[in-house]
Structures are given as structure tokens and as C-alpha cells.
C-alpha positions as CSV (number, residue, x, y, z in Angstrom):
1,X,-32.5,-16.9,8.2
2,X,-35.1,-15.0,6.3
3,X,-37.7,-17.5,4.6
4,X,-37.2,-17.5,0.8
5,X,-41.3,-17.8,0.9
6,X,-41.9,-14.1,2.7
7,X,-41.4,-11.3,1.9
8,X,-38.9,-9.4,3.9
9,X,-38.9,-5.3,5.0
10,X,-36.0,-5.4,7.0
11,X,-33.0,-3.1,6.3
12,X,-30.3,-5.1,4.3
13,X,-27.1,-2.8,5.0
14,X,-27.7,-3.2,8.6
15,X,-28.1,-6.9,8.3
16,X,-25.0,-6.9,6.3
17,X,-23.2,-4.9,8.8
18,X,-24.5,-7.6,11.6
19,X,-23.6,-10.4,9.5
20,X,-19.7,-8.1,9.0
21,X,-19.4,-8.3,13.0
22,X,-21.0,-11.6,13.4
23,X,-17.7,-12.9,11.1
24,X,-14.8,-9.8,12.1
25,X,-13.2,-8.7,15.1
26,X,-13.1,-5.3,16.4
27,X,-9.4,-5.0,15.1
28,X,-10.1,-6.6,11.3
29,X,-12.9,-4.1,11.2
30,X,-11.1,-1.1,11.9
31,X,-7.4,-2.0,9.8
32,X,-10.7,-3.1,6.7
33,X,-12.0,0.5,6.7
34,X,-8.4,2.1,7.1
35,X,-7.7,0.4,4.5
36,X,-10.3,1.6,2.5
37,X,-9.9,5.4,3.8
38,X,-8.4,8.1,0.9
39,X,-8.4,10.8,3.2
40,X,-7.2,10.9,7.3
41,X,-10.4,11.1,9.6
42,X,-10.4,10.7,13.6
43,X,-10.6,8.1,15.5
44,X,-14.7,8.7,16.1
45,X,-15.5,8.3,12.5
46,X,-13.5,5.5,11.9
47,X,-14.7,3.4,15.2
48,X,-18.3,4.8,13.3
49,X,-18.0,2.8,10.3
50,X,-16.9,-0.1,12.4
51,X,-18.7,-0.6,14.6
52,X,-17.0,-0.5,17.5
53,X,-16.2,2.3,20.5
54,X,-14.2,4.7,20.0
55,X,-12.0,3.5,22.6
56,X,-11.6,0.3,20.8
57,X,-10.7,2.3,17.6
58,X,-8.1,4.0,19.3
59,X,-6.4,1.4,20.8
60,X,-6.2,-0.7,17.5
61,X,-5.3,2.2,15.2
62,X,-2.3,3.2,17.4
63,X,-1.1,-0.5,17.3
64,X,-2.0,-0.1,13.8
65,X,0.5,2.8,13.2
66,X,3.0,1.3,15.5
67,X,3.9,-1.7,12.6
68,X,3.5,1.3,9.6
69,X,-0.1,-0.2,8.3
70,X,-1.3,3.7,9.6
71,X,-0.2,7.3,9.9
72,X,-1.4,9.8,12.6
73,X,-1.7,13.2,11.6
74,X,-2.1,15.4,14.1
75,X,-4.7,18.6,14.2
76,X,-5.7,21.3,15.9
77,X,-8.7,19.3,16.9
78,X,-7.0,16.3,17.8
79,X,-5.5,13.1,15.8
80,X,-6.3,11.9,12.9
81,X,-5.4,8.4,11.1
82,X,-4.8,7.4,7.6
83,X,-3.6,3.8,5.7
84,X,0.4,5.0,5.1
85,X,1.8,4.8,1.7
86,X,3.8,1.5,2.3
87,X,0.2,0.0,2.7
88,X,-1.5,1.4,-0.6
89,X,2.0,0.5,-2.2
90,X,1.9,-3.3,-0.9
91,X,-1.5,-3.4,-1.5
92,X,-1.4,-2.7,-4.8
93,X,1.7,-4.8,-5.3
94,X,-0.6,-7.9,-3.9
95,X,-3.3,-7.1,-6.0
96,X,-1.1,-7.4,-9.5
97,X,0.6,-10.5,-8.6
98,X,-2.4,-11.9,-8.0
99,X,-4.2,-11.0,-11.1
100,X,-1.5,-11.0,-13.5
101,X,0.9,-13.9,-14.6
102,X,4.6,-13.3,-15.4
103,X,4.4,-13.4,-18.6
104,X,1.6,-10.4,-18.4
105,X,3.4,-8.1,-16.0
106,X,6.6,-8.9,-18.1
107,X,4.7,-7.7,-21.2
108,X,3.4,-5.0,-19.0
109,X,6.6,-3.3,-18.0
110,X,8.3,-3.6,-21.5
111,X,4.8,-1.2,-22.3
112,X,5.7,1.0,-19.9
113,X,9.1,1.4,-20.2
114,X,8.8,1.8,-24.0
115,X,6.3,4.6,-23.0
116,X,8.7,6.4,-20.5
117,X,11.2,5.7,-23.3
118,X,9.1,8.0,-25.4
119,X,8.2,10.6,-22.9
120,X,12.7,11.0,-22.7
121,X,13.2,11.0,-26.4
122,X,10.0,13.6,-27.3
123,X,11.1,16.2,-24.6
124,X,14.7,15.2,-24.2
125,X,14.1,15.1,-20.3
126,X,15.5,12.1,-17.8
127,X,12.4,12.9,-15.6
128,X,8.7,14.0,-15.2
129,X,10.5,16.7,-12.5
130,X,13.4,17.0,-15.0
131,X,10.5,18.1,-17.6
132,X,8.5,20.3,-15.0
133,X,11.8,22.1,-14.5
134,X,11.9,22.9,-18.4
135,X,8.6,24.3,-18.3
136,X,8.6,28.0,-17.9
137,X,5.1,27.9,-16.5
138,X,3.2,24.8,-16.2
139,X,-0.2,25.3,-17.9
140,X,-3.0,22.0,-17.8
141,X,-1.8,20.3,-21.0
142,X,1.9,20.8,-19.5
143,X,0.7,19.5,-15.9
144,X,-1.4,16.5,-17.6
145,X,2.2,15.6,-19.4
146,X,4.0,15.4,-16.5
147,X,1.7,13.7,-13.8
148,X,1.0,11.3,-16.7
149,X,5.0,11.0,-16.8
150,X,5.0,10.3,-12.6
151,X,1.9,7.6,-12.7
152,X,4.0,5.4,-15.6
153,X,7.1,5.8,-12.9
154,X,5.0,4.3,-9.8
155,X,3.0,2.2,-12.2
156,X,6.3,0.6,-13.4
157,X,7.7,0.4,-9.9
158,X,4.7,-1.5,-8.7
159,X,4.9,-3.9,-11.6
160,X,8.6,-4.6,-11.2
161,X,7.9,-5.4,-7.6
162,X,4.9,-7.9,-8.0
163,X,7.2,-9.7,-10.9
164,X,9.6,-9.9,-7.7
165,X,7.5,-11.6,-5.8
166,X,7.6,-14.7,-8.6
167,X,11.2,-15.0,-7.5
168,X,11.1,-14.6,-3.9
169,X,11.5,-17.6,-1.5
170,X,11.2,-17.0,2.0
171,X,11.3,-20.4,3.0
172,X,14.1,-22.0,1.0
173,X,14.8,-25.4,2.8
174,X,18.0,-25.8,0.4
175,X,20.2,-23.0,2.1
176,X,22.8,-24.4,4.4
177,X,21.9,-22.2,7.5
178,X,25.0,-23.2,9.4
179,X,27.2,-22.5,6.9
180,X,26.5,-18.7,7.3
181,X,26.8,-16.1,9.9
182,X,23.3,-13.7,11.2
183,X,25.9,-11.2,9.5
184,X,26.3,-12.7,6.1
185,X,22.7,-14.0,5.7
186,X,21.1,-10.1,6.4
187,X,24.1,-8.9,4.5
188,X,23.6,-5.3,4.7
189,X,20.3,-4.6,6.3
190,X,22.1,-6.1,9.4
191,X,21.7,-3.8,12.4
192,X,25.0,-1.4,13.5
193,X,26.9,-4.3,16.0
194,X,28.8,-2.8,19.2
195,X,31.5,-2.6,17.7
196,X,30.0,-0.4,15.1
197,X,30.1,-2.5,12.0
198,X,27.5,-3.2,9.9
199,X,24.6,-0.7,8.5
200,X,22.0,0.4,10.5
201,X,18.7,0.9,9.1
């Protein structure tokens, strides 16, 4: 503990780093700055920025991509790992249902479905790929139009699903488990049975 009295010419990112392993494991460290990575990297880089061997890195990001947190890409020069798209997705999912209330991401979606709305009625398109198909050839105003079209989709998907979450019960003590079969309760995200009913999935 540095005294408040003295002053102090030590290096405060390395002593945050020390105080970051101090209260981490190995395998936090590494799934923290996957999650934080925009752009795949390799396995050295990563086990780089946390502090730990590369070995180590190696062996958590491949448990990592086994349960769909991370994605390997393979190079010519080897593998490289990125956060997969269900991750930013649930992520950001998390982060709105956390911030906002219900009545806000309620008001939120009417926004951006009125907006959509607007986007179909002014260039009598279902689609922001519906519209890009109209356009003979796309020019930067056109482009803007129609990624700005895309973001409102995801942007309203995300919403939707963290108002989901307001609903969902995991845990509901109330249900009569015995009263239904593994079948019936999974309805159909049940596995294909042997006798090849069901959906698989």
C-alpha cells in the first residue's frame, strides 16, 4: 500500500495489471480480453495482454470456443481467435436489460419500428437488402441508407430480446414437473429420439 504521505514514481498500469492478476484467474483474464477483442489475433497476443503463457492461452481459448464464447479462424500462419457473434449479441442483450426498464425499451422499440416503418413507406422496400437490390449502383448516400436500415433491424432485435428477458423464468417453482414428459417440457428443441421423432437441433 503506497503511503498517501509520499510521493510515488512507480508505473501505475503495471500496478494495475498486478492488482488485475492479484484478483483474476488465468482463464477470466483471457475470456475478459476476448471479450474486449474487435478483430481475431493469435493466441501469443492474446496470452500478451493477459498475462499469462501462451500455453495457458491456448488451452482456455479452445475451451473457450468449444461452448461458442470464441471463434478460431484459421491462417496461413496459424490460428487465430475472436469473441463469436452470439457473445457480442448476448452481451449487448445483458447490457440493455440492465440499463433500461421495460417501460424504456418498450418505448424504445415502438421508436424503432416506427423508423423502419418509415424507411418501407419512403422507398416502398420490405428490406434494407430489398432496397440495396433497387439500387442500380450503390453510391455513399445510397450505402449510408441502407446500413442505417440494417443497424435499426439488429438494434430492434436486441431490444426485443432484453424486454424478453423481463418475462423469462427459468426457475418457475409453480410448474407441475411430473405432470409432463422431457418431450413435452423441451417441446421442439427436443433432440431426434431413436425412433426418430422429435427435432434435432
Amino acid at each position: 500500500m503506497v503511503d498517501r504521505g509520499q510521493l510515488w514514481d512507480g508505473d501505475v498500469n503495471e500496478t494495475v495489471i498486478e492488482e488485475w492478476k492479484d484478483e483474476t484467474t488465468p482463464f477470466e483474464r483471457i475470456r475478459e480480453v476476448l471479450r474486449s477483442t474487435t478483430e481475431p489475433q493469435y493466441a501469443n497476443r492474446l496470452a500478451e495482454r493477459a498475462r499469462v503463457s501462451e500455453p495457458t492461452a491456448r488451452k482456455h481459448l479452445e475451451i473457450l470456443v468449444e461452448t461458442g464464447i470464441a471463434v478460431a479462424v484459421t491462417t496461413g500462419n496459424g490460428t487465430q481467435y475472436k469473441r463469436s457473434r452470439q457473445t457480442v449479441a448476448m452481451q449487448r442483450i445483458r447490457d440493455l436489460h440492465t440499463q433500461l426498464s421495460r417501460e424504456e425499451l418498450t418505448n424504445g422499440i415502438r421508436d424503432l419500428r416506427e423508423r423502419i416503418h418509415g424507411y418501407q413507406e419512403e422507398y416502398d422496400a420490405t428490406s434494407p437488402d430489398d432496397l440495396a437490390l433497387q439500387f442500380a449502383s450503390i453510391d455513399d448516400a445510397e450505402w449510408d441508407i441502407v446500413a442505417e436500415w440494417r443497424t435499426l433491424k439488429q438494434d430492434l432485435d436486441v431490444a426485443q430480446a432484453a424486454l424478453a428477458l423481463y418475462d423469462f423464468t427459468p426457475d418457475n417453482d409453480n410448474r407441475d414437473e411430473g405432470s409432463r414428459s422431457d418431450s413435452d417440457a423441451y417441446g421442439a428443441f427436443t433432440s431426434k429420439s431413436e425412433s426418430g421423432s422429435g427435432v434435432s437441433v
